[in-house]
C-alpha positions, 0 to 999 in steps of 0.5 A: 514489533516492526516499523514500515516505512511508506516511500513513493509518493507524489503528484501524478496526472491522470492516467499516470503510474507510481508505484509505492514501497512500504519497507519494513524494520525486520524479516517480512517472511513472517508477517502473515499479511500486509495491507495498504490502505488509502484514507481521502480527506473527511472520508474514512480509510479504506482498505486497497489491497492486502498480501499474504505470506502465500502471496495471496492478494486480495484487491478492492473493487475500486482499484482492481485491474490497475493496481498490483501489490506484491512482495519481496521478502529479500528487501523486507518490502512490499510494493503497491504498483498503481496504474491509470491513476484517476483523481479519486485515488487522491488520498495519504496511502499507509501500509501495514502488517499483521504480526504475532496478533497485532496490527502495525502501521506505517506513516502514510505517503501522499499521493495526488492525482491531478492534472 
């Protein structure tokens, strides 16, 4: 069992950065992938962008070119670095990880882009 924390959100204007972390309770070294996923209000979630143990990452087309995720297994962390934020990435941004065959997921941290 693992517990991931989301920080790092917040109000941001347009063309602005944040940079999000999802820390988790235990070794990340193991977890074969996570994920950060974004779900806007009266729209289903969506998947932003996935890492795996090999530091594979795979982005949505959505936010490809100005965002990067990546890991630090040292802080049993991953990172969602997200830059020229427009007003439709707006959404509750949750991380999660795959282990042992299951799905973890954390609490979800708001991010709102407006001027």
């Amino acid at each position: 069992q693992v517990q991931l924390v989301e920080s790092g959100g917040g109000l941001v204007q347009p063309g602005g950065s944040l940079r999000l972390s999802c820390t988790a309770s235990q070794s990340i070294r193991r977890i074969y992938a996570m994920d950060w996923y974004r779900q806007a209000p009266g729209l289903q979630r969506e998947l932003v962008a996935t890492i795996t143990t090999g530091s594979t990452t795979n982005y949505a087309d959505s936010v490809k070119g100005r965002f990067t995720i990546s890991r630090d297994n040292a802080k049993n962390t991953v990172y969602l670095q997200m830059n020229s934020l427009k007003p439709g990435d707006t959404a509750t941004y949750y991380c999660n990880a795959h282990l042992d065959g299951l799905l973890y997921w954390g609490q979800g941290t708001q991010v709102t882009v407006s001027s």
